[in-house]
C-alpha positions in Angstrom: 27.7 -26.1 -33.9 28.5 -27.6 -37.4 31.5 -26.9 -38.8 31.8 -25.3 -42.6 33.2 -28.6 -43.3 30.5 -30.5 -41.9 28.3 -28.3 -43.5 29.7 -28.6 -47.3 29.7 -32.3 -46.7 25.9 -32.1 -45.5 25.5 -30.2 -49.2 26.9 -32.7 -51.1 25.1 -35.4 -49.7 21.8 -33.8 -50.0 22.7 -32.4 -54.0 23.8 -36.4 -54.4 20.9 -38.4 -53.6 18.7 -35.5 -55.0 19.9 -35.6 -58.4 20.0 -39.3 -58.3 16.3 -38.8 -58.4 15.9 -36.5 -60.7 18.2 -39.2 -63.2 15.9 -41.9 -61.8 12.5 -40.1 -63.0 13.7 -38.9 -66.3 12.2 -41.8 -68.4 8.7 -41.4 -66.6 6.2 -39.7 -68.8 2.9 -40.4 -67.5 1.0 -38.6 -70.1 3.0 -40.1 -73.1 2.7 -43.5 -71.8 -1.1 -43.7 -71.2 -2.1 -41.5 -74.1 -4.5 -42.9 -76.9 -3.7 -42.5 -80.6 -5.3 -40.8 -83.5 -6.6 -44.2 -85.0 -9.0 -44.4 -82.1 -11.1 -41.0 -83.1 -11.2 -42.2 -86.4 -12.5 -45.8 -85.6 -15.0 -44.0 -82.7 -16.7 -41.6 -85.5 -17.0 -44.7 -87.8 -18.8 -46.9 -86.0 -21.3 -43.8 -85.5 -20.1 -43.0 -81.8 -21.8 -45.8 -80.6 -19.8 -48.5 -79.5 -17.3 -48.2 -77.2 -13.4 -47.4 -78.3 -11.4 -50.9 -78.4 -8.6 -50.0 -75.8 -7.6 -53.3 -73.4 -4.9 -54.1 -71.9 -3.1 -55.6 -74.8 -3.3 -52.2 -76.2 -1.1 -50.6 -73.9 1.1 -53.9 -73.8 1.8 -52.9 -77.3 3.2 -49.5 -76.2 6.4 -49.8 -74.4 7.0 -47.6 -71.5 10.8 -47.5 -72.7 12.3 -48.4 -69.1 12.2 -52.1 -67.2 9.5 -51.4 -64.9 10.9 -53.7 -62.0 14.0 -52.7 -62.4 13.2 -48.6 -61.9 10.6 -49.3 -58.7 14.0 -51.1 -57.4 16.2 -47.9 -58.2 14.0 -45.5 -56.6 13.8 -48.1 -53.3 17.5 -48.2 -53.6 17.7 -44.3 -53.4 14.8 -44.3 -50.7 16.9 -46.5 -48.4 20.3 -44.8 -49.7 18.6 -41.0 -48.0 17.7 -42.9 -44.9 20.9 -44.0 -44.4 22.7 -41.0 -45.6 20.7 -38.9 -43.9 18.7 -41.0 -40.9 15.0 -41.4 -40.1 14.1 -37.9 -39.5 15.8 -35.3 -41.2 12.9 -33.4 -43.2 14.5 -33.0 -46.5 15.2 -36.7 -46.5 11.7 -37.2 -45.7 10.7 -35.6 -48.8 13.1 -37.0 -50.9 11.7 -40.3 -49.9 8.0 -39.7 -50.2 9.4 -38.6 -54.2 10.5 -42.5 -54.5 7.4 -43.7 -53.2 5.9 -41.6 -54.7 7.6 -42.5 -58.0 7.3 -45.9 -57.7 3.8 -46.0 -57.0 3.9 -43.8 -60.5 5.5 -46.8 -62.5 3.2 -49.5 -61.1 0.5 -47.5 -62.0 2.2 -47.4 -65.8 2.0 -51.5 -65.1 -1.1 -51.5 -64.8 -2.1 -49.8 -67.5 -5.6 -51.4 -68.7 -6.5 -52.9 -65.6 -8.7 -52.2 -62.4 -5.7 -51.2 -60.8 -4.4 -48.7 -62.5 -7.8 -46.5 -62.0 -7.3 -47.6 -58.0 -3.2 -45.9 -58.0 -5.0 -43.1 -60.0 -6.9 -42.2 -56.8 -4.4 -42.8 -54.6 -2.0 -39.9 -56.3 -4.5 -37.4 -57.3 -7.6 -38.5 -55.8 -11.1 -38.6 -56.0 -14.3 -37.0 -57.2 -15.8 -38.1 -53.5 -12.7 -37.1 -51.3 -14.0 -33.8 -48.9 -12.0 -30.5 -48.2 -12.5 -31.3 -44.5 -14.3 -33.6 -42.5 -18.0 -33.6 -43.0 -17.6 -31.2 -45.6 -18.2 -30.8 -49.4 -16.6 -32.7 -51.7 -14.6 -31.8 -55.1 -18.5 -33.2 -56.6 -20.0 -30.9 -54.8 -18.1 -28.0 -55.8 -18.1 -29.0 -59.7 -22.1 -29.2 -59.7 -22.0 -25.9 -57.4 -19.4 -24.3 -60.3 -21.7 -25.8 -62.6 -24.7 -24.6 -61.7 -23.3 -20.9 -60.7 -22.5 -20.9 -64.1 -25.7 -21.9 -66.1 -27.3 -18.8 -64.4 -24.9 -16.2 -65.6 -26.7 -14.2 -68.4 -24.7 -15.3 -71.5 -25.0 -11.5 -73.3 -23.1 -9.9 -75.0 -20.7 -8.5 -72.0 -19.1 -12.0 -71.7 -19.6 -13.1 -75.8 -15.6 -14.6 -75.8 -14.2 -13.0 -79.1 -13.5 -15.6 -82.1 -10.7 -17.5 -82.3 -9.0 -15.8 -84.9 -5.3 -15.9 -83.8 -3.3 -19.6 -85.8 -1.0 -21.9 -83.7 2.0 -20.7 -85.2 1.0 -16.9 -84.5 0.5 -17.9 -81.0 3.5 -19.2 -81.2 5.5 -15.8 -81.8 3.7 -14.0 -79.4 4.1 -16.3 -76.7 7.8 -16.3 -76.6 8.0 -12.5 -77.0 5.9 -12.2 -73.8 8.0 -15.3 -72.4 11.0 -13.6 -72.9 9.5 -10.6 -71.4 8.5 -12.3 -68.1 11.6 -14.3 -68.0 14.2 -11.5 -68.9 16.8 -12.6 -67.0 16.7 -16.2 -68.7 16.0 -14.9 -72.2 14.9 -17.4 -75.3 15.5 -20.4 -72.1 12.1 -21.0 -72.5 10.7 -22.0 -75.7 7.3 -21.7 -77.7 7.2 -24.8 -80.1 4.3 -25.9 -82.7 3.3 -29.7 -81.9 1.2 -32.1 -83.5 1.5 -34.9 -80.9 -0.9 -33.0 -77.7 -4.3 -33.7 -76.9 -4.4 -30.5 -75.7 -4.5 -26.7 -77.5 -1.0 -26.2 -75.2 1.2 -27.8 -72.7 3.9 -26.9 -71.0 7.2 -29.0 -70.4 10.4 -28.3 -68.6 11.6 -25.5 -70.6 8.4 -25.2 -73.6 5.3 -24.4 -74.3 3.7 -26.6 -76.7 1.6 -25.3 -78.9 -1.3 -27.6 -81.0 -0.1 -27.0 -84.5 -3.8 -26.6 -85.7 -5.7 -24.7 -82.4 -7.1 -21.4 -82.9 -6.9 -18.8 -80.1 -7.9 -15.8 -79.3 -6.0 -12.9 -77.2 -8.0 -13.9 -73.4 -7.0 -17.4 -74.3 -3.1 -16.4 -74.8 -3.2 -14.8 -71.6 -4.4 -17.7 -70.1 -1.3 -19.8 -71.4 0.7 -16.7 -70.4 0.1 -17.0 -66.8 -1.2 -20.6 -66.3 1.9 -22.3 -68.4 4.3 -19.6 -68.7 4.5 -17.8 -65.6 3.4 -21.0 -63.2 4.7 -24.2 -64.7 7.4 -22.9 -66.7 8.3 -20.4 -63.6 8.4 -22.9 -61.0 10.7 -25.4 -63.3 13.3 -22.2 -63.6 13.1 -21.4 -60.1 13.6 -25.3 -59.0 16.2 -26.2 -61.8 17.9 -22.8 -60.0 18.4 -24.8 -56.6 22.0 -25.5 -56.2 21.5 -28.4 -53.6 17.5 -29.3 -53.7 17.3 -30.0 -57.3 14.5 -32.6 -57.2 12.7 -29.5 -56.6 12.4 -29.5 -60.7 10.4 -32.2 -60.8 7.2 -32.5 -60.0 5.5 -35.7 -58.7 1.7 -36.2 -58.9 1.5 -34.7 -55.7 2.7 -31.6 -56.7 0.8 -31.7 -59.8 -2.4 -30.6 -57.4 -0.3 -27.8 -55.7 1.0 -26.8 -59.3 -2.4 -26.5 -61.1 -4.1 -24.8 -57.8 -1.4 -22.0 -58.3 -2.0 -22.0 -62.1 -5.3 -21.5 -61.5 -5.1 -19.0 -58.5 -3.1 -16.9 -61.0 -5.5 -17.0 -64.1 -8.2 -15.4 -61.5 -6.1 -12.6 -60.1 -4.9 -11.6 -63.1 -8.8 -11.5 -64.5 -7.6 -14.0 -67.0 -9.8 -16.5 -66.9 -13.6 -16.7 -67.9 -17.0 -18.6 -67.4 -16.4 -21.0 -70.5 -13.5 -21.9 -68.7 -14.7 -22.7 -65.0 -17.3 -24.4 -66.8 -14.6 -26.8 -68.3 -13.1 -26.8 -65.3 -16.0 -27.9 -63.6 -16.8 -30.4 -66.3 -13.9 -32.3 -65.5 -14.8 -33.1 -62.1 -18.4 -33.8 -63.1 -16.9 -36.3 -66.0 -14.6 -38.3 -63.2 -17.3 -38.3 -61.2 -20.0 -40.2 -63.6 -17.1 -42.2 -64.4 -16.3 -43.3 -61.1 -20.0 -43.8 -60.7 -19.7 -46.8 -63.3 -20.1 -44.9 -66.2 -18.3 -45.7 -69.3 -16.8 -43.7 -72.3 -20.3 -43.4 -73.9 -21.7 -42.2 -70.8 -19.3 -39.4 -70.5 -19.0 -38.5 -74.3 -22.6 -37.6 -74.4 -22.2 -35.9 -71.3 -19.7 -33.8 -73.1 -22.5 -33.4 -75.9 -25.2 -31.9 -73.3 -23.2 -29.4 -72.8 -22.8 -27.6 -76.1 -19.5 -29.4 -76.8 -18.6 -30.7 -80.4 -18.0 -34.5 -81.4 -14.4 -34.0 -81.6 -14.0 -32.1 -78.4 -16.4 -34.4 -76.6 -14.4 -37.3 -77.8 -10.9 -35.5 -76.7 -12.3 -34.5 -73.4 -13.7 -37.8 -72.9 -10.5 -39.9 -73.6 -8.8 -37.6 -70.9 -10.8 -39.2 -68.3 -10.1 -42.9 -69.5 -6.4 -42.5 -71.0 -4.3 -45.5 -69.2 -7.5 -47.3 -68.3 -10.2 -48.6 -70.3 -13.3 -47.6 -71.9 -15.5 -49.5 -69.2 -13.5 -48.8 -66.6 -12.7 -46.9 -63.5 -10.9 -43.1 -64.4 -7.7 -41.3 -64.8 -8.3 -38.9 -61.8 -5.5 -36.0 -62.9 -7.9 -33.6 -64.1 -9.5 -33.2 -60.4 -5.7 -31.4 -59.3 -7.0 -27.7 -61.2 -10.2 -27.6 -59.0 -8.3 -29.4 -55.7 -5.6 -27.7 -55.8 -7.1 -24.2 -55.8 -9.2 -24.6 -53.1 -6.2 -25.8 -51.1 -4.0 -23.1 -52.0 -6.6 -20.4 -52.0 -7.0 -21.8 -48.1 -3.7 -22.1 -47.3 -2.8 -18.2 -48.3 -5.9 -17.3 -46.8 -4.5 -18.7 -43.8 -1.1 -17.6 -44.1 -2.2 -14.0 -43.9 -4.6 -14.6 -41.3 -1.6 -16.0 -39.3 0.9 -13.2 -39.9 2.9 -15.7 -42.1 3.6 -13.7 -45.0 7.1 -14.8 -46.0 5.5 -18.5 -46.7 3.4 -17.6 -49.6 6.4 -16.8 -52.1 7.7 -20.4 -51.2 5.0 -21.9 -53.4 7.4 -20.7 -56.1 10.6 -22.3 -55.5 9.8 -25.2 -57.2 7.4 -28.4 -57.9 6.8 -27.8 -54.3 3.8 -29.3 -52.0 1.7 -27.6 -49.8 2.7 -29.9 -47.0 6.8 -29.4 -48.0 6.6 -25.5 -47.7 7.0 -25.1 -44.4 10.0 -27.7 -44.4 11.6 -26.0 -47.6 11.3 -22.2 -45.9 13.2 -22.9 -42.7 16.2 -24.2 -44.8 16.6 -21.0 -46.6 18.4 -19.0 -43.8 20.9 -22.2 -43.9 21.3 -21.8 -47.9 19.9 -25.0 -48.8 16.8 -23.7 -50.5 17.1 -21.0 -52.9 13.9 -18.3 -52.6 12.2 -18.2 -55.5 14.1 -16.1 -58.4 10.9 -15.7 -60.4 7.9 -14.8 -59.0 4.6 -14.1 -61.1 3.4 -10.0 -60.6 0.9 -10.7 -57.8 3.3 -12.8 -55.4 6.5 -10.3 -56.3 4.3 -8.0 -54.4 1.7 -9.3 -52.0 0.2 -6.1 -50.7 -2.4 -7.2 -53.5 -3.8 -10.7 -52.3 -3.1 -9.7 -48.4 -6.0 -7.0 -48.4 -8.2 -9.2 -50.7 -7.1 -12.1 -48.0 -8.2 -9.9 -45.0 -11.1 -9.1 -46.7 -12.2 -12.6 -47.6 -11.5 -13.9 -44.3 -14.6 -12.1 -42.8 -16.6 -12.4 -46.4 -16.4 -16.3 -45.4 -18.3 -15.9 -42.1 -21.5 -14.2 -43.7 -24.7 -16.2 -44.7 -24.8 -16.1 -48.3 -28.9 -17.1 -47.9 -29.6 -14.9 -45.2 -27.8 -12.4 -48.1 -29.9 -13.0 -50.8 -33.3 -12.6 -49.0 -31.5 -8.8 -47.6 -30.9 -8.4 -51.2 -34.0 -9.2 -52.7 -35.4 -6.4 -53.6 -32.5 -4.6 -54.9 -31.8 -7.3 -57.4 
């Protein structure tokens, strides 16, 4: 048996190396670094939206990342073989730490390659593809945007889902946003921010400790609530709960790979908390159908007037376009982020679905102790009892108590197993 001493020495080694990465990423901003400025709207809509936006590679050249590249892939290798060594081959939370550097360094050669095929090709390797399946020989994240898609085109737009007008100003949103923020996160009151911004691409984003508001955004109360849970109560919950961990903190920072477990529980939450709305499964869904023309040789063009076919502006088509081609070019392969709302719902929808089906309750609320993955959890839960992993001091209303999404859970295990065809022909004449 370990002695306390052992033990406290075991601590320390683990809080070492695991701020060392958290120190090591803090430079990285992927979205900063790959973003496209203002000048290129303007010159889009003045050559008539017609000829392609002039980004290259010099382009990005021009806009320093702010760290030695080389030198920070050799830091995080340096810390990857510094856990090994600390910690040996096989101990799991040394395993994850080292997947982060990988991880992380696959992250900055990516930022190198900014404007080239082979940042497209890292792209996919971190967040994936349009084309990837849920399970062998079984649909793929295309299948499920045209399926969202055209579930969607059939609802009768009346006036029981008319969205009510945008009425509410960025800097109103602003003030109600941090009263609810401080309402959710009581124990932690004004820690989390509500800020105006004029640099996102965005209406709102949310960073380690803020909310970003777009200084010139309208909203509307359904789409506060949506920022409410999505941002506030996931992203900015899950930073409190990781930067909380008095050993584990890289559990604060979230790699790509937790980006897709991160937006699958954002978006998890918007549905049971009858936040979200058609309009916005539809953009959802867009996204995927958008990488997916893209990765099908596409270019900007091609996915701008996509944007157009489906009732969406010239401004928002060109903003929703740019998101799939930020860091690469105009002719080139996508920036595959925007798959991880869609991916990682269906993952985490499964994975609870399972969890209740097993009689593993107690794993669910682990989701929430950080920017956690799906395939960390089980690691991170059987380190609690030892005190290296905090539980979760914030949890969102419908994981505080589960009583809520187990009998929907047991429900929608069996709801799985029925023939939705077979259905609709039984159905037929009542409808």
């Amino acid at each position: 048996m370990a002695t306390s001493e052992n033990t406290a020495d075991y601590r320390r080694v683990l809080r070492t190396l695991s701020d060392r990465i958290v120190v090591a990423q803090k430079p990285i901003r992927i979205l900063d670094h790959i973003k496209w400025d203002n000048s290129i709207q303007t010159e889009f809509f003045k050559n008539s939206a017609k000829e392609l936006p002039k980004i290259d590679k010099s382009y990005y050249d021009n806009r320093s990342l702010g760290f030695d590249a080389a030198q920070k892939r050799s830091e995080f290798q340096e810390i990857e073989l510094d856990i090994a060594s600390a910690l040996g081959q096989y101990n799991p939370l040394g395993g994850i730490m080292r997947r982060m550097c990988r991880e992380y360094s696959q992250v900055v050669r990516m930022l190198e390659a900014r404007g080239t095929a082979d940042f497209a090709a890292i792209s996919r390797e971190l967040y994936g593809s349009a084309s990837d399946a849920f399970h062998t020989g079984g649909p793929t994240l295309a299948d499920l945007g045209k399926l969202l898609s055209d579930a969607i085109s059939n609802i009768d737009q009346s006036e029981l889902l008319k969205p009510a007008a945008k009425t509410i100003s960025g800097e109103e949103a602003v003030g109600i946003l941090q009263k609810r923020m401080n309402q959710a996160f009581a124990e932690s009151q004004d820690a989390m921010r509500v800020i105006l911004s004029d640099g996102i691409l965005a209406d709102a984003a949310a960073g380690a400790d803020y909310i970003k508001i777009r200084k010139d955004a309208k909203f509307n109360d359904r789409d506060l609530r949506v920022l409410e849970v999505h941002e506030g109560w996931v992203h900015l919950g899950t930073t409190l709960n990781g930067s909380g961990q008095p050993v584990c903190t890289f559990l604060a920072k979230g790699p790509p790979s937790s980006t897709i477990t991160q937006e699958g529980l954002a978006i998890l939450m918007e549905i049971l908390t009858f936040s979200s709305y058609p309009s916005r499964l539809k953009r959802l869904a867009n996204r995927i159908r958008a990488v997916h023309i893209a990765e099908q040789g596409g270019n900007f063009l091609d996915v701008y007037r996509f944007y157009l076919t489906q009732n969406t502006g010239e401004e928002e088509s060109f903003a929703n376009a740019s998101r799939i081609f930020r860091g690469s070019t105009p002719a080139g392969q996508p920036f595959t982020k925007d798959l991880s709302y869609n991916k990682g719902f269906i993952m985490i929808y499964n994975y609870i679905r399972l969890a209740v089906k097993k009689g593993m309750l107690h794993r669910i609320p682990m989701l929430f102790c950080g920017k956690t993955t799906l395939e960390d959890v089980r690691t991170l839960a059987q380190y609690v009892d030892e005190g290296i992993i905090t539980p979760p001091r914030f949890l969102p209303p419908p994981f505080a108590d589960l009583n809520g999404i187990t009998a929907w859970m047991c429900y929608s295990n069996f709801l799985n197993k029925l023939d939705l065809a077979r259905i609709q022909d039984d159905y037929a004449a009542i409808l």
